[in-house]
C-alpha positions as CSV (number, residue, x, y, z in Angstrom):
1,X,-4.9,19.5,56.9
2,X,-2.3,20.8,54.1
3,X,-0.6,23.3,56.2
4,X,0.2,26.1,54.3
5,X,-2.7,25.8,52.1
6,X,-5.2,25.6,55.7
7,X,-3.7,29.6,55.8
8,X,-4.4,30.2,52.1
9,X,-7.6,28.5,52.1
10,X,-9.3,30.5,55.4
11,X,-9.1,33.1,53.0
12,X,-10.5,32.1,49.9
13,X,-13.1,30.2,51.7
14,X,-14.9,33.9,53.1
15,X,-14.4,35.1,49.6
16,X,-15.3,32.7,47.0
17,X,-18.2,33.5,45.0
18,X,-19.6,30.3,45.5
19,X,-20.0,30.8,49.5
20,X,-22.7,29.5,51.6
21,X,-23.7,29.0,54.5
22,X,-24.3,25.6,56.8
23,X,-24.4,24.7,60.3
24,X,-21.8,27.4,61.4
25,X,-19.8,29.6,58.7
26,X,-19.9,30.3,55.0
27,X,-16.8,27.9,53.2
28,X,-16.3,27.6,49.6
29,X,-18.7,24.7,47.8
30,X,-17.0,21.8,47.8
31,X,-16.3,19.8,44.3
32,X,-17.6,16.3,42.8
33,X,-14.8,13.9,42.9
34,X,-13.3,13.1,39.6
35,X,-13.6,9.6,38.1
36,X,-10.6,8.8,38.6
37,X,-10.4,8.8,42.6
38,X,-12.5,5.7,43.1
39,X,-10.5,2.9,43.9
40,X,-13.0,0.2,45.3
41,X,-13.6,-2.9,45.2
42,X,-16.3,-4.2,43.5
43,X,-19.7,-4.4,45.3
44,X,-18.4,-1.9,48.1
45,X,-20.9,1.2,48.3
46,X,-19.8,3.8,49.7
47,X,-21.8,6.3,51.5
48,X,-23.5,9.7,49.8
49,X,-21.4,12.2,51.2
50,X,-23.3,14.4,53.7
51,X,-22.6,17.5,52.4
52,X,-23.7,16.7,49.1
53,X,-27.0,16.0,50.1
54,X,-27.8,18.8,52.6
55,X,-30.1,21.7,51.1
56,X,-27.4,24.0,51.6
57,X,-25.9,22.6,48.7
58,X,-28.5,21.0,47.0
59,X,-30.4,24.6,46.3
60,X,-29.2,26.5,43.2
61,X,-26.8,29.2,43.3
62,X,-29.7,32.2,43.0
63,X,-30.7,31.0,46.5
64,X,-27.4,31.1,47.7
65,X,-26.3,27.4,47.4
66,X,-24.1,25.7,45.3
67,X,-26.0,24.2,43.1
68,X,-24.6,20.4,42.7
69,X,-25.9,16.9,43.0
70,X,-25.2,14.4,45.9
71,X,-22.2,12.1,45.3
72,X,-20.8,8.8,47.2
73,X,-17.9,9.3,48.7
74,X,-14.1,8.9,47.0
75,X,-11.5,6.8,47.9
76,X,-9.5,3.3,48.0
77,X,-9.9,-0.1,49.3
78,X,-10.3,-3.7,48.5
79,X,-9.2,-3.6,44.8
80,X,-5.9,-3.8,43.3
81,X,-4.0,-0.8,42.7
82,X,-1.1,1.1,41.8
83,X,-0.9,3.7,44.1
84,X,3.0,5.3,43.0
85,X,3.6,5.6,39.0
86,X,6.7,3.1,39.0
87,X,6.0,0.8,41.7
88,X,4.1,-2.8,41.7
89,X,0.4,-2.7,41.9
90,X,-0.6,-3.8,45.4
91,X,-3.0,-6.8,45.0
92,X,-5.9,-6.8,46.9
93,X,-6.1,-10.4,48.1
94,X,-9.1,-12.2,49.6
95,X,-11.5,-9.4,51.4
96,X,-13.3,-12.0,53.6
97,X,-9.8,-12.9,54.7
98,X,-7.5,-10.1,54.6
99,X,-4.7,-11.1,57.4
100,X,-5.5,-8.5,59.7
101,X,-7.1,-5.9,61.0
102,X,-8.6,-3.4,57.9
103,X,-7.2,0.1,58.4
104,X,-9.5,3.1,57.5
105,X,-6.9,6.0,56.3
106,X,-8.5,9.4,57.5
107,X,-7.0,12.6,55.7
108,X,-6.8,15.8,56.9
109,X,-8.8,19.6,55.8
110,X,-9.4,21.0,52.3
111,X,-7.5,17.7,50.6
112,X,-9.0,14.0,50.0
113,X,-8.1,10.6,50.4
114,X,-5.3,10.6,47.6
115,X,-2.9,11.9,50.1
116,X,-1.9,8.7,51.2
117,X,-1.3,7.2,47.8
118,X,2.7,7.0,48.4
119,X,2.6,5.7,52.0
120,X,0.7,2.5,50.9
121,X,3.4,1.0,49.6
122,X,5.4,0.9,52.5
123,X,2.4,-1.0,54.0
124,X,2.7,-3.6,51.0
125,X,6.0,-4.2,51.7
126,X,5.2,-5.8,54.6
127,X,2.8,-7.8,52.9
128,X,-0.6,-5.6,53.6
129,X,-3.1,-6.0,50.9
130,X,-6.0,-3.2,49.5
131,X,-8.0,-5.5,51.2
132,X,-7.0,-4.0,54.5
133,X,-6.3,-0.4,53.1
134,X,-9.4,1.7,53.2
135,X,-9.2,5.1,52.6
136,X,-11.7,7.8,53.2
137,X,-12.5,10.7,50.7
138,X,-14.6,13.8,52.3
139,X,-15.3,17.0,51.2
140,X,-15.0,16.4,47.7
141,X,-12.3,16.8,45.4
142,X,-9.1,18.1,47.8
143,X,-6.0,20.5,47.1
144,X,-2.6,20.0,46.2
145,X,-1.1,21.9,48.7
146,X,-1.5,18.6,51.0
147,X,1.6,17.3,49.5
148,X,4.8,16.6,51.4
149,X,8.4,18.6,51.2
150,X,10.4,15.5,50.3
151,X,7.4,12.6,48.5
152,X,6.2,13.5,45.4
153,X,2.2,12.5,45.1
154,X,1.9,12.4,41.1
155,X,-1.1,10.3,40.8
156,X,-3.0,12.2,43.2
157,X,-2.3,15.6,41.2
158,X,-3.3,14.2,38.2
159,X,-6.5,12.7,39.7
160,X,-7.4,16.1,41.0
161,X,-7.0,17.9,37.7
162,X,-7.3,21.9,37.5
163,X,-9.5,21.6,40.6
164,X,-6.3,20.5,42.7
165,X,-5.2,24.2,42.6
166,X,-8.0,25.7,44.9
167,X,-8.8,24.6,47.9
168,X,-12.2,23.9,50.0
169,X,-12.2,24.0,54.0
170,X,-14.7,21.8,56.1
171,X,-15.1,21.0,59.9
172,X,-15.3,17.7,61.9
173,X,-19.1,17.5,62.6
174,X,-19.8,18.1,58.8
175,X,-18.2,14.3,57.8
176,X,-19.0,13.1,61.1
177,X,-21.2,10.9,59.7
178,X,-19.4,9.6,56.2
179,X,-16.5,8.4,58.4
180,X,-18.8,6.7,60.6
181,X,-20.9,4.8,57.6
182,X,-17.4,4.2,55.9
183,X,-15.6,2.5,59.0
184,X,-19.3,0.4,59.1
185,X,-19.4,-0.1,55.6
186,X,-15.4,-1.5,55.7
187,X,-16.3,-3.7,58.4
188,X,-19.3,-5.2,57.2
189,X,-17.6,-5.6,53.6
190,X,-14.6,-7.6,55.5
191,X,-16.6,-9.6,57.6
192,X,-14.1,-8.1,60.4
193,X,-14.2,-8.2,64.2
194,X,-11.6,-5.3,64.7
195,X,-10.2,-2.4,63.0
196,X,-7.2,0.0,62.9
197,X,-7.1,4.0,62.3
198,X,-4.7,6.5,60.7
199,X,-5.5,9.5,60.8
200,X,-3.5,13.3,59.9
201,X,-4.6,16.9,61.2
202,X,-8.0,17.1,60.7
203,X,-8.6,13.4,60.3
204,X,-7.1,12.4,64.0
205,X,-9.8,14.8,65.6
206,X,-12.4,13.7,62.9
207,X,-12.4,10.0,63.9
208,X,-11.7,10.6,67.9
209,X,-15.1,11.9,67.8
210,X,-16.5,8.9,65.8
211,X,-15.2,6.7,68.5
212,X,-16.9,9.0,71.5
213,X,-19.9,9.1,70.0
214,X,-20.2,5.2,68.8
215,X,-19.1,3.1,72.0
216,X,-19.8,0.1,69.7
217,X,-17.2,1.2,67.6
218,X,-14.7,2.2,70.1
219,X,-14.9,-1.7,71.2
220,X,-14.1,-2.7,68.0
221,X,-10.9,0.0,67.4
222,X,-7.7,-2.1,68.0
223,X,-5.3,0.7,67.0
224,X,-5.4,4.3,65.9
225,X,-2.4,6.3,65.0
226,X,-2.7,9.9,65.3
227,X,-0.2,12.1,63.3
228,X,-0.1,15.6,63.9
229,X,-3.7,15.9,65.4
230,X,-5.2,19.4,66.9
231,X,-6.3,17.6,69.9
232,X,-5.5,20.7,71.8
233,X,-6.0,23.2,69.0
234,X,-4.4,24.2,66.0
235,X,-2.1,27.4,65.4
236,X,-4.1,28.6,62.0
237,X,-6.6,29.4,64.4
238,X,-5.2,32.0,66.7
239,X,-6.8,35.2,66.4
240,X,-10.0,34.2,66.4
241,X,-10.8,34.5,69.9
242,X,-12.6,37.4,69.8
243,X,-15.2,36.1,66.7
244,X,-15.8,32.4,68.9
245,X,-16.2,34.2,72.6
246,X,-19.2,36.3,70.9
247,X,-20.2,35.0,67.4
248,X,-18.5,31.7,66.2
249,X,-20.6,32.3,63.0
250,X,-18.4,34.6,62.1
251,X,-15.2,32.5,62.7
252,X,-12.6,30.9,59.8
253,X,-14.8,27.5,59.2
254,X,-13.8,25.0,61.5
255,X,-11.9,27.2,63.9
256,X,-15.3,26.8,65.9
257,X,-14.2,23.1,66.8
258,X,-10.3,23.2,66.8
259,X,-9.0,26.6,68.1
260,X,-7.0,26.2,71.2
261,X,-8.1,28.0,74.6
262,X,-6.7,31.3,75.3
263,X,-6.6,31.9,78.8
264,X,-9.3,34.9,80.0
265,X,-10.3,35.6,76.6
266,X,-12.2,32.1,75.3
267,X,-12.1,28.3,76.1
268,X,-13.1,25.8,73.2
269,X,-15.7,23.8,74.5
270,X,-16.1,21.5,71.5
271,X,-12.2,20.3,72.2
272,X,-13.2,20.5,75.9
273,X,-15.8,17.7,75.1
274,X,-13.9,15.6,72.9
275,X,-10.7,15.4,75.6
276,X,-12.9,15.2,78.7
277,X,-12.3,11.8,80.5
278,X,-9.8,9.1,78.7
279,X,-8.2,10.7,76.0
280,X,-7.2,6.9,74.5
281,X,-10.4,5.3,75.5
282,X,-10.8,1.7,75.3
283,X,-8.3,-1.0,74.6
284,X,-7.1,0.1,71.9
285,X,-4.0,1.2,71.2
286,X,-2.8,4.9,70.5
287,X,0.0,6.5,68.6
288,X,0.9,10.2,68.0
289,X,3.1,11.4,65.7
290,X,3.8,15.2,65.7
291,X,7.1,18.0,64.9
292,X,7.3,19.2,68.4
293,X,9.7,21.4,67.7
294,X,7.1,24.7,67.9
295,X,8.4,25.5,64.4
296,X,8.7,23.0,61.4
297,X,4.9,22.1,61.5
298,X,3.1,25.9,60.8
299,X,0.1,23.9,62.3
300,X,1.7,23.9,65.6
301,X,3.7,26.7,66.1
302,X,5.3,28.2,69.4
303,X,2.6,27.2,72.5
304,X,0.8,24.8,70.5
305,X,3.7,22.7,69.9
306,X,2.4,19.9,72.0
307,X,-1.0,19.8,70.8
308,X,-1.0,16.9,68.9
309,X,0.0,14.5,72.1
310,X,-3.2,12.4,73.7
311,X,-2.5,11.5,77.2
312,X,-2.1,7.8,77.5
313,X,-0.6,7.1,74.2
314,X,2.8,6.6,73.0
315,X,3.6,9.6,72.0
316,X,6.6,10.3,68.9
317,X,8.4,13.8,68.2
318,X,10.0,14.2,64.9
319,X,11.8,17.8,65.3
320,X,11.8,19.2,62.2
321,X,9.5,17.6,60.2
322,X,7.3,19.8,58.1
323,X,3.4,18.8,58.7
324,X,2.7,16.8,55.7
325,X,6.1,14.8,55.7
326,X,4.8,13.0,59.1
327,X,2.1,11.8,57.4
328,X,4.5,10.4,54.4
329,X,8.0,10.3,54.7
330,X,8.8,6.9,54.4
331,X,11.0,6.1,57.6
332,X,8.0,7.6,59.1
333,X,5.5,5.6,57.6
334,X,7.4,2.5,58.0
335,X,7.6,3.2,61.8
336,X,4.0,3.4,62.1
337,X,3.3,0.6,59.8
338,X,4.8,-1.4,62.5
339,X,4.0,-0.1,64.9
340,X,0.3,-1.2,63.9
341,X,1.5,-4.5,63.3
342,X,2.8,-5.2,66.8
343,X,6.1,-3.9,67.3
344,X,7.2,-2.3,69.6
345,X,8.7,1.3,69.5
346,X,11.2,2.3,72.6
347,X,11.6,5.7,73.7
348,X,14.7,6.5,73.1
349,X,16.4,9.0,76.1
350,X,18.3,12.3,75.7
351,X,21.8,11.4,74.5
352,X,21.5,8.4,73.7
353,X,22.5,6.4,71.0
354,X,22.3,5.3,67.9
355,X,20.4,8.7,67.4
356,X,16.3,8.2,66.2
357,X,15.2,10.0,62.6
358,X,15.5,13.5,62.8
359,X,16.1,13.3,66.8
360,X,12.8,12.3,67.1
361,X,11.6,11.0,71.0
362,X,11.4,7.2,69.4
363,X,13.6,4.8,68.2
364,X,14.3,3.8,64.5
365,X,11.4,0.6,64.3
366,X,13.5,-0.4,61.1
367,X,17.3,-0.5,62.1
368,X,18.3,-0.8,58.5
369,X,16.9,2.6,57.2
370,X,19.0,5.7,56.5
371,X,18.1,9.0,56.5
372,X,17.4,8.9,53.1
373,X,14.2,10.9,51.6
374,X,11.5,10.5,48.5
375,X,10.1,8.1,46.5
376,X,13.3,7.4,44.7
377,X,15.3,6.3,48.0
378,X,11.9,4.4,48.9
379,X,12.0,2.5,45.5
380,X,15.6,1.4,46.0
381,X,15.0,0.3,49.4
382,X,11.3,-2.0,48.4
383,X,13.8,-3.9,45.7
384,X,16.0,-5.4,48.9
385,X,15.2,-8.7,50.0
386,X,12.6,-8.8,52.2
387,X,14.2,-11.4,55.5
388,X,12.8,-12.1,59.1
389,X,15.8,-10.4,59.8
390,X,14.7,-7.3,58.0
391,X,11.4,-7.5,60.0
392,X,12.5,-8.0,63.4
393,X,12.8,-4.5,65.8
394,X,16.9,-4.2,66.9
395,X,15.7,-4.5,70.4
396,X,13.8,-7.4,70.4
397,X,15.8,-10.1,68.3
398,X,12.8,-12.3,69.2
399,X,10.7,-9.8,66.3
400,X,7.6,-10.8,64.9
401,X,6.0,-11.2,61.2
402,X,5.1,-7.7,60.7
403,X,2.4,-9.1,58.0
């Protein structure tokens, strides 16, 4: 979810002209994909997204719909690409034999799958083709105000055009099933046994419910990396209460599903039912990457500062970084890159030293890395030679090929 713009959006979403009404609340109609934001591979189909087809869209504007046409859903995987203006394209490689596990990238609310254009490099350092980098794009055509503080996202901008200036809310249950027949789709395209999952915001919460609802999926998950989930709620909903104890209709759109509980007034039941039992269910394994400092990330402010956290994985605070950098800052990125690859991240205790990014809970994965920040540090670091020494964790000499 692009935090600031989740706050602006509520608001234009119960006011745009173009309002109508689904399952639950009214939300703004969400927009075609351009063009330009399909970046597949030859012969992959993706699904028609859901809420393109449903009659509340579908009917014309008189009846109170918005009037558009179904579309397949946006996105990237399995064909070369450029993902950063200035970088190397990343080849795609052999889909029937990509190295590895395929990772489906998940984004968050009111933005699309072009927010994770600068974190793929990082992956292809480490040698990760497009043929194991599949990203999802729901809900249309997304806003800019998903980008980070400290990573520009040119190509995405200019892929969204004037339409990246608004932005369009949605739920969880609404793409429940385009992230479902994408992750199929992937899988059958590849050939592969097992798959990987990162998600942000509204993504992490998105595909957890994919994987309690699909046990035949859930087998096949081998990691899934969390970043700044509302697995316990999410601050933009606060003062709602009152609207979901008596008429969730009438709620900001999606609050219905991620508000957190407030004690004698209401209790979220559709978080209740996604966290009941195992909340890292299976054999996979789970990573969470939140702020944690109850101020940096609006999303998670004060109480809900531990939300993002799933019980039973290896949980990572980054205190003081602002929602959208922990999905791309690039130290960031290339911890979890690793991480997804096999190594190992220690927790690092109070006091000690050398000192984790930004004080976070976890250990610098990449020893080598400075605090730097942006795409022009990142550059300047891809153009040093990659070695096994560059690939090995600091605590574990032994390392492993992080490809």
């Amino acid at each position: 979810m692009g935090a600031i713009g989740l706050g602006l959006s509520v608001l234009l979403a119960s006011s745009s002209a173009l309002a109508y009404h689904d399952q639950h609340q009214s939300h703004a109609c969400p927009i075609a994909p351009t063009k330009q934001q399909y970046h597949f591979a030859p012969g992959f189909r993706t699904p028609v997204d859901s809420e393109s087809r449903s009659a509340a869209f579908t009917k014309s504007t008189d009846e109170g719909g918005c009037g558009g046409k179904p579309w397949r859903v946006a996105g990237f995987g399995g064909a070369r690409f450029r993902a950063v203006p200035g970088t190397q394209p990343i080849r795609a490689g052999d889909c029937r034999k990509p190295g590895g596990p395929p990772i489906v990238f998940i984004h968050g609310n009111n933005v699309d799958a072009g927010d994770w254009y600068p974190a793929l490099p990082v992956f292809a350092r480490f040698g990760v083709t497009m043929c194991r980098m599949w990203g999802l794009g729901y809900n249309g055509v997304g806003g800019n105000n998903g980008n980070a503080l400290f990573t520009d996202n040119p190509k995405a901008v200019a892929e969204r055009g004037e339409h990246g200036s608004t932005t369009r809310v949605t739920g969880n249950m609404i793409n429940l099933s385009d992230a479902e027949s994408f992750i199929r789709r992937v899988l059958a395209y590849t050939g592969a046994r097992k798959f990987q999952i990162v998600g942000h915001s509204l993504g992490v919460t998105l595909a957890r419910k994919v994987m309690k609802d699909n046990p035949n999926l859930l087998r096949r998950l081998d990691a899934f990396v969390a970043i700044a989930g509302a697995n316990r709620g999410t601050s933009f909903c606060r003062g709602n209460e009152a609207f979901l104890a008596t008429d969730p209709g009438t709620a900001l759109m999606s609050c219905d599903e991620i508000a957190p509980d407030a004690p004698g007034i209401y209790t979220n039941p559709w978080l209740a039912e996604l966290n009941e039992g195992d909340e890292t269910p299976g054999s996979a394994r789970y990573l969470t990457i939140y702020d944690g400092s109850g101020s940096s990330d609006p999303a998670f402010v004060g109480p809900d500062r531990e939300s993002p956290r799933l019980d039973g994985a290896t949980n990572c605070s980054f205190p003081g970084a602002y929602h959208n950098d922990l999905r791309l800052d690039w130290v960031i990125v290339d911890i979890y890159a690793r991480w997804l690859a096999g190594e190992p991240i220690r927790k690092v205790e109070p006091g000690e030293t050398p000192a984790a990014p930004e004080g976070s809970s976890c250990d610098k994965v990449a020893g080598f890395l400075d605090e730097a920040r942006g795409m022009e540090a990142f550059s300047a670091w891809s153009r040093r030679p990659l070695s096994w020494r560059s690939l090995r964790h600091p605590a574990h000499p032994s390392g492993r090929d992080a490809t």
